[in-house]
C-alpha positions in Angstrom: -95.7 233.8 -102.1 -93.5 232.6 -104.6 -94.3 229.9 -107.1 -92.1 226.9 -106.9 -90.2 226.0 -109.9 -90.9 223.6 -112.3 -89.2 219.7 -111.5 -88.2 220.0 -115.1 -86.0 223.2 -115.4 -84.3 222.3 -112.0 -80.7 221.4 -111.8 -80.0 219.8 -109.0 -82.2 216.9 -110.4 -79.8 214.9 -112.0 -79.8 211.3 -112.7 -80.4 209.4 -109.5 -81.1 211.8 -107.4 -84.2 211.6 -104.9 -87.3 213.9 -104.9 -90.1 214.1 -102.2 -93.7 214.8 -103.4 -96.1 215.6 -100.9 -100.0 215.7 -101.5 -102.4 216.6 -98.7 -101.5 213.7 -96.0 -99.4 211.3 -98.9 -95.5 211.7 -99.5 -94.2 209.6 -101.8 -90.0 209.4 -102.4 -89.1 209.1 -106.2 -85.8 208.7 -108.2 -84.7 210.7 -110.9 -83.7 208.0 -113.8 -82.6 209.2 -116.8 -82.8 207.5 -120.6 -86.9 206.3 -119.6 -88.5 204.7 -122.7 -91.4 207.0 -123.7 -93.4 203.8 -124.4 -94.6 203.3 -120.9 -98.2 204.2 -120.3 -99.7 205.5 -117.3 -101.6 202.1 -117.7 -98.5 199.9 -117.6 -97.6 201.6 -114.2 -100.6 200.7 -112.2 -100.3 197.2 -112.7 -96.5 197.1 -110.9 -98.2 196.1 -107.7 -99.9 193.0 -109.6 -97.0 192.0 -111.6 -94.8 192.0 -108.4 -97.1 189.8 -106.4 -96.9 187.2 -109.4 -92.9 187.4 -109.4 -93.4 186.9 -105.7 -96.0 183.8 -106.1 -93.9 182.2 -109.0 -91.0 182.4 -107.3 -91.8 181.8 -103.7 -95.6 180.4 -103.8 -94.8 177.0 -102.8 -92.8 178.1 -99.7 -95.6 180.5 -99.2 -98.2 178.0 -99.0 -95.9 175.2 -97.0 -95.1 177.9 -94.2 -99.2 178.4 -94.4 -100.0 174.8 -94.2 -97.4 174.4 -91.3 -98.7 177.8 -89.6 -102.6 176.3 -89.9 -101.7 173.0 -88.3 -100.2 174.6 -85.2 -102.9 176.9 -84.9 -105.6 174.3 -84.6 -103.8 172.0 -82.9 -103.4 174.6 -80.0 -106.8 175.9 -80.5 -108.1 172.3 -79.5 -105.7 172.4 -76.3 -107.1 176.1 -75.1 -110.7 175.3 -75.7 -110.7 172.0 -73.5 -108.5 173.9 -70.6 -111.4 176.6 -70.8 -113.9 173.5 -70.2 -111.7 172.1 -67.7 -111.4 175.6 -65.9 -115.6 175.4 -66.3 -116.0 172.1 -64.1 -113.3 173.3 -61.7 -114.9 176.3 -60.7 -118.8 174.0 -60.4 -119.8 175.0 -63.5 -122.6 172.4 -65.8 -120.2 170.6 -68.2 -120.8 170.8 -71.9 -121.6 167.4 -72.2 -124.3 167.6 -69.9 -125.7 170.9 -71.7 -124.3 173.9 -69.7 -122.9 177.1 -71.8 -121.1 178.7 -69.0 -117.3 178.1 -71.3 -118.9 180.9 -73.4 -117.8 183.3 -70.8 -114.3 182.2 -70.5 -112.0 184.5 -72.6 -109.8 180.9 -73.2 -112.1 178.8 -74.8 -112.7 182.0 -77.0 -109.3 182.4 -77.6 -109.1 178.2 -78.8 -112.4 179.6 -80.9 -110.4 182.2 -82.5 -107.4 180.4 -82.9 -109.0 177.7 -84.6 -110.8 180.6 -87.0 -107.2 181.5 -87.8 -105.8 178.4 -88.6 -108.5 177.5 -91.1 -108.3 180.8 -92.7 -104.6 179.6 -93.1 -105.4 177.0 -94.4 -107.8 178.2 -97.0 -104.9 180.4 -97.9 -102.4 177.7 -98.6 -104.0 176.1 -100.8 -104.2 179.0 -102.9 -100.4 179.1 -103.3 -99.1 175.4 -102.8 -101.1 171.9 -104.4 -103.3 170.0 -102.1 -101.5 166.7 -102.4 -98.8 168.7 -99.9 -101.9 170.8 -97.9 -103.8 168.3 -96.9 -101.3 165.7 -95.7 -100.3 168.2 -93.6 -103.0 168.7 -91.4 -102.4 165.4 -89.8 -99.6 167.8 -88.0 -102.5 169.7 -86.1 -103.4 165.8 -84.4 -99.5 166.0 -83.7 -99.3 168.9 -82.0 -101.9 168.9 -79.8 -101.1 165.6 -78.3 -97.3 167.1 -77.8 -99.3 169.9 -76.1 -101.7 167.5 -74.5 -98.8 166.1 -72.7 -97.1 168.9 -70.9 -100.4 171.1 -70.8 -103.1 169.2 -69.8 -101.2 166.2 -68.2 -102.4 163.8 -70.7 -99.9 160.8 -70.8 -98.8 159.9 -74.7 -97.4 156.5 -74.6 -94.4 155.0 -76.3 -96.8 154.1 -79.2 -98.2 158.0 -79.2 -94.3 159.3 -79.8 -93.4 156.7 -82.5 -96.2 157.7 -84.3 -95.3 161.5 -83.9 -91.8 160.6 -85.1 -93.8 158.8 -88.3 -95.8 161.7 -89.0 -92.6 164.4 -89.1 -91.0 161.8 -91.0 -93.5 161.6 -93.3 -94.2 165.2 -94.0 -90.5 165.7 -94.8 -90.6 163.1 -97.4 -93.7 164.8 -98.9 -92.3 167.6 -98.9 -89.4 166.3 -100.6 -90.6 164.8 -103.5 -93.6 167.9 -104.0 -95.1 167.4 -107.1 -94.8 170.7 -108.9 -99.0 171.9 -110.4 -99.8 173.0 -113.6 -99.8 176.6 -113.9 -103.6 177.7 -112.8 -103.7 181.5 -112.3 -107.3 182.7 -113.6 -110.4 181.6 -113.3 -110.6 181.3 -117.0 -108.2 178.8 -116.8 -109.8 177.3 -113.9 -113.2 176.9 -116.4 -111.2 175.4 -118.6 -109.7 172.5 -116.3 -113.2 171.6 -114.6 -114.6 170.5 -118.4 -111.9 168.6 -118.8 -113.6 165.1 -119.8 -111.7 163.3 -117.6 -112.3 165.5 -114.4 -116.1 165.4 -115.7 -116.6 161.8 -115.8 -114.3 161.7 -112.6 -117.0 164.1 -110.7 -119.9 162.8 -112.1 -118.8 159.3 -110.5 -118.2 160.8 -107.2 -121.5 162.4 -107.1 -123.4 159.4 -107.8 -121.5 157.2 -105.1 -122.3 159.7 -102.7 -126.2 160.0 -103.7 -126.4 156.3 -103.8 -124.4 156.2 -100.0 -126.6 158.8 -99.3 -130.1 157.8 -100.3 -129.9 154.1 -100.2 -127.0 152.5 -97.6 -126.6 155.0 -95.0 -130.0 154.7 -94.5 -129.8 150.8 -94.0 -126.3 150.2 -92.9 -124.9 154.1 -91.5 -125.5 153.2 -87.8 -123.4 150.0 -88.4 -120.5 150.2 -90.4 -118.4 153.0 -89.9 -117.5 153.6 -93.5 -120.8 154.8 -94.8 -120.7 158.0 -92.9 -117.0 158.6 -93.3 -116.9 157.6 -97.2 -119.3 160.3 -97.7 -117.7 163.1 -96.5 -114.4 162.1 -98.0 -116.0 161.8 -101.3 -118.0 165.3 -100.6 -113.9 167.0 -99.5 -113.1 166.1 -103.2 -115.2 169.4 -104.4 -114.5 170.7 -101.2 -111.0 171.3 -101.9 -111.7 171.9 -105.9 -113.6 175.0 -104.6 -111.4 176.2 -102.2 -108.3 176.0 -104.5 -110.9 178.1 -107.4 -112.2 180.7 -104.8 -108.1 181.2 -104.1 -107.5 182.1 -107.2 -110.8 184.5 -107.1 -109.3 186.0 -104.1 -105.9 187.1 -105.8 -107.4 187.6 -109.1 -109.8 190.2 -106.9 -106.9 192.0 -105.5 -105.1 192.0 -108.9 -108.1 193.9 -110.1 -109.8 191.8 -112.3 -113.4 191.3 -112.9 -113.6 188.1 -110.8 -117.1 189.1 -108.8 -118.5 189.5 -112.7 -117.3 186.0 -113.3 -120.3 183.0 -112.6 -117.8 180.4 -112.0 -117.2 182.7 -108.3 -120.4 182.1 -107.4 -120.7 178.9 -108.3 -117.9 177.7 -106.4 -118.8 179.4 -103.4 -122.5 177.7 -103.4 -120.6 174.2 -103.9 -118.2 174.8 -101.0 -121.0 175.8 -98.7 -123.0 173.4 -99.8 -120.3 170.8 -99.2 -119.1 172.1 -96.2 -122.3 171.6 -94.7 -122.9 167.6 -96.1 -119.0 166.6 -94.5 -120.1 168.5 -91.1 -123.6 166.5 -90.6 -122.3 163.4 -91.5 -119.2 163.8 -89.1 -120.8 164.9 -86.6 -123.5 161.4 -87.4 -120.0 159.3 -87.3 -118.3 161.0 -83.9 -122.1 160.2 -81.9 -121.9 156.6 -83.4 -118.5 155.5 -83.2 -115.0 155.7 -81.3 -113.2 158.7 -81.7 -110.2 156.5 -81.9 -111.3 154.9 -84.9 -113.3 157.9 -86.7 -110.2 160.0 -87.1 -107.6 158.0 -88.6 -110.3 156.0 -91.1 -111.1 159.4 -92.3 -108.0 161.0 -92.8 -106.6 157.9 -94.9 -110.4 158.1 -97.1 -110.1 161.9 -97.2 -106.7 162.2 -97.8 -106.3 159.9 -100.6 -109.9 161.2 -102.3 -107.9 164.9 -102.5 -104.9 163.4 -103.8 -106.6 162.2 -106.5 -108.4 164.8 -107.4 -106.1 167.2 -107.5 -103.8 165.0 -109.7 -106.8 164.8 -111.8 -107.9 168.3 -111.8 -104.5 169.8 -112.2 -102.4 167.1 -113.1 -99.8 167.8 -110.3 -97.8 164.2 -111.3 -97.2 164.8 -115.4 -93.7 166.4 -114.9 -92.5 164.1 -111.5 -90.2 161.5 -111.7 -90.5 158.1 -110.6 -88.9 158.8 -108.2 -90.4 161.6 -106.7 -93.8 159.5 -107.2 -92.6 156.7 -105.2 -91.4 159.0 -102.4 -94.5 161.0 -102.4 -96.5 157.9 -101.9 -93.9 156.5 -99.2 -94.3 159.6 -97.4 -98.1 159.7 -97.3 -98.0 155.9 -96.1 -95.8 156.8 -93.6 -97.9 159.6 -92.1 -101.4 157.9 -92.3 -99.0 155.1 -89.9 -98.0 157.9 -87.2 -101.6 158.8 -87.2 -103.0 155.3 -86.3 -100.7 155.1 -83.8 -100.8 157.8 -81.9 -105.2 157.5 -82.2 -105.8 153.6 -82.1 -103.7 153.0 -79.5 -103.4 156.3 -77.7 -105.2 154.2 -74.4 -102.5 151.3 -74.3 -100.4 151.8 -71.1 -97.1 151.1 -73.1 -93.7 153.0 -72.2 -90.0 152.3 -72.2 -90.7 151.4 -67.7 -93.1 148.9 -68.5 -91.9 147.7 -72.1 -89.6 144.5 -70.1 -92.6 143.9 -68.1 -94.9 143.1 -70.4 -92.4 141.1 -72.9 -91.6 139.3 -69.7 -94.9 138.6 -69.0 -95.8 137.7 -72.4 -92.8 135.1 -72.1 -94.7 133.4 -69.3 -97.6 132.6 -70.6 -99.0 129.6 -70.1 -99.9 127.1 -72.9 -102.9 125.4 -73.1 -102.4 121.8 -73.2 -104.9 120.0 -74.9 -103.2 116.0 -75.0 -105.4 113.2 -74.6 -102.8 111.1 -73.0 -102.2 113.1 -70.1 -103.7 111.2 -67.3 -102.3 113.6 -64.3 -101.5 117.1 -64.8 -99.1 118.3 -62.4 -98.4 121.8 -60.9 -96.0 123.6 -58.7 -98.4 125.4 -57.0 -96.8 124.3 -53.7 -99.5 121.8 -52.4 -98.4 118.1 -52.2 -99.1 115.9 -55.3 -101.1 113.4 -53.2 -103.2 115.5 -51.4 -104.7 116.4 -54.4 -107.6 114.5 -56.2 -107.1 113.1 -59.1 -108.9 112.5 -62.5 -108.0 109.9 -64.6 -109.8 109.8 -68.3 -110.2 107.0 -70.4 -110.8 107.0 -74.1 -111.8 103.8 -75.8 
């Protein structure tokens, strides 16, 4: 068999020209390009992959992580729509409902499928905040309540009131403002830098006044007061979703760093972040679930997202100092954007049960016109009616005050 000659003495191989390499079950295409710098190093030219994923993040990150933020919202908000048509599917064929302890859902492949579209959507959403800042992730979710009442209505014959669309209106209103105005992060791309932003003294002293309002709600006034008010339970975990979120947005930047091949697994701060999000995780889940056996559903939701919400947002201009480089104006519309969602969301929970559409809206302003007063006139010797029954035929009461 003859030998093949060498790349290097062949002429057809002239500048630009393309060249097949083919080892065992890998072919790779390369291009001939003439003039090459000697100075490149086989060690330069492993790390292309990694510095073309950070021309992609710096250059598309945010869009990355809004299109993840939008993509996580419609995922849950449909997963909550295909999990309660697998429980209503349950009761329609005689099944034991859930709420009375049955299991038999588990065998329907579409409350499964709400399961694992839920799984997906938070897995989104963990991603998102690895690209874009959490003062534009988390106002977001309050999409996912949007979109599953939009699919409550035409999938599960749930009615949404006039009330339920203006507050859908609010919330897309609201998220485009936020968007908008998005405040622009600091540049946090290693977990050595990430180090160096948690001791900060002003994020210390920050956290170390979070964690001991939530001891001292924990220890001392849920205890006394948790079954009563329905901020104790709900002000915990929003002050718990503050390292919730700092952890998420640290493990993210683990999870590229990992895949950029650096030593993030040697690193303690990993680990320590993962312990505090688990650990957190678990605290906001207990004492949510507490609040959702105690109180209306209709309440707990929006009250939380507001505490939540603004806990994050705070944090994370704290932590990363998102607002430095904005402009008042960009401030002021961030702010008008988030008050304008946390609006759409009461409306469509608090008065999602009002019977209140554009049919009945003249009805019930009429109505309202008619109203009677109460008279409450100590002159008045005879009060008279038009009920239709003769004045004199009816007794009368005559009251004297000295």
């Amino acid at each position: 068999m003859e030998r093949p000659e060498p790349l290097w003495v062949n002429s057809s191989c002239s500048n630009g020209s393309l060249l097949t390499l083919t080892c065992l079950s890998w072919q790779t295409v390369c291009q001939v390009i003439g003039n090459v710098s000697p100075t490149i190093s086989p060690q330069e030219n492993l790390t292309l992959d990694a510095d073309w994923m950070v021309q992609v993040e710096n250059k598309y990150g945010f869009y990355i992580g809004l299109a993840l933020a939008i993509f996580s919202s419609f995922l849950i908000g449909s997963s909550v729509i295909l999990k309660k048509k697998g429980l209503l599917r349950l009761v329609e064929k005689g099944g034991t409902p859930a709420g009375d302890g049955g299991h038999g859902y588990l065998k329907d492949w579409l409350w499964w499928a709400g399961l694992l579209t839920m799984g997906g959507g938070e897995a989104a959403n963990f991603a998102a905040y690895a690209f874009a800042p959490a003062t534009i992730v988390t106002p977001l979710g309050s999409l996912s309540v949007l979109i599953s009442s939009i699919l409550s209505s035409y999938l599960l014959g749930e009615r949404l009131n006039l009330l339920g669309k203006l507050g859908c209106m609010l919330s897309i209103v609201g998220s485009t403002v936020l968007v908008i105005h998005a405040p622009e992060e600091e540049e946090v791309t290693t977990l050595n830098e990430m180090s160096s932003k948690l001791k900060e003294p002003g994020f210390l002293v920050y956290a170390g006044i979070l964690l001991v309002i939530c001891l001292v709600l924990i220890f001392f006034v849920a205890p006394r007061c948790g079954q009563t008010n329905i901020l104790i339970y709900l002000t915990i975990c929003s002050v718990i979703g503050a390292f919730t979120v700092s952890s998420v947005k640290g493990l993210g930047i683990a999870i590229k760093g990992f895949f950029a091949h650096r030593p993030v697994l040697q690193n303690p701060l990993t680990w320590i972040l993962v312990l505090t999000l688990v650990a957190s995780i678990i605290t906001q889940i207990n004492y949510l679930n507490k609040s959702l056996d105690i109180f209306n559903t209709s309440m707990v939701f929006p009250i939380y997202y507001v505490l939540f919400t603004t806990i994050v947002i705070t944090t994370s201009v704290i932590l990363f100092k998102e607002w430095v480089a904005m402009s008042v104006t960009d401030i002021i519309g961030t702010v008008c954007g988030f008050l304008t969602i946390i609006l759409g969301v009461f409306l469509l929970h608090v008065f999602k049960d009002v019977d209140l559409s554009v049919r009945t809206l003249p009805q019930i302003l009429q109505n309202t016109d008619q109203t009677q007063v109460i008279k409450d006139d100590k002159n008045i010797l005879i009060e008279l009616d038009n009920s239709g029954i003769p004045v004199d035929s009816k007794p009368k009461v005559f009251m004297i005050y000295s």
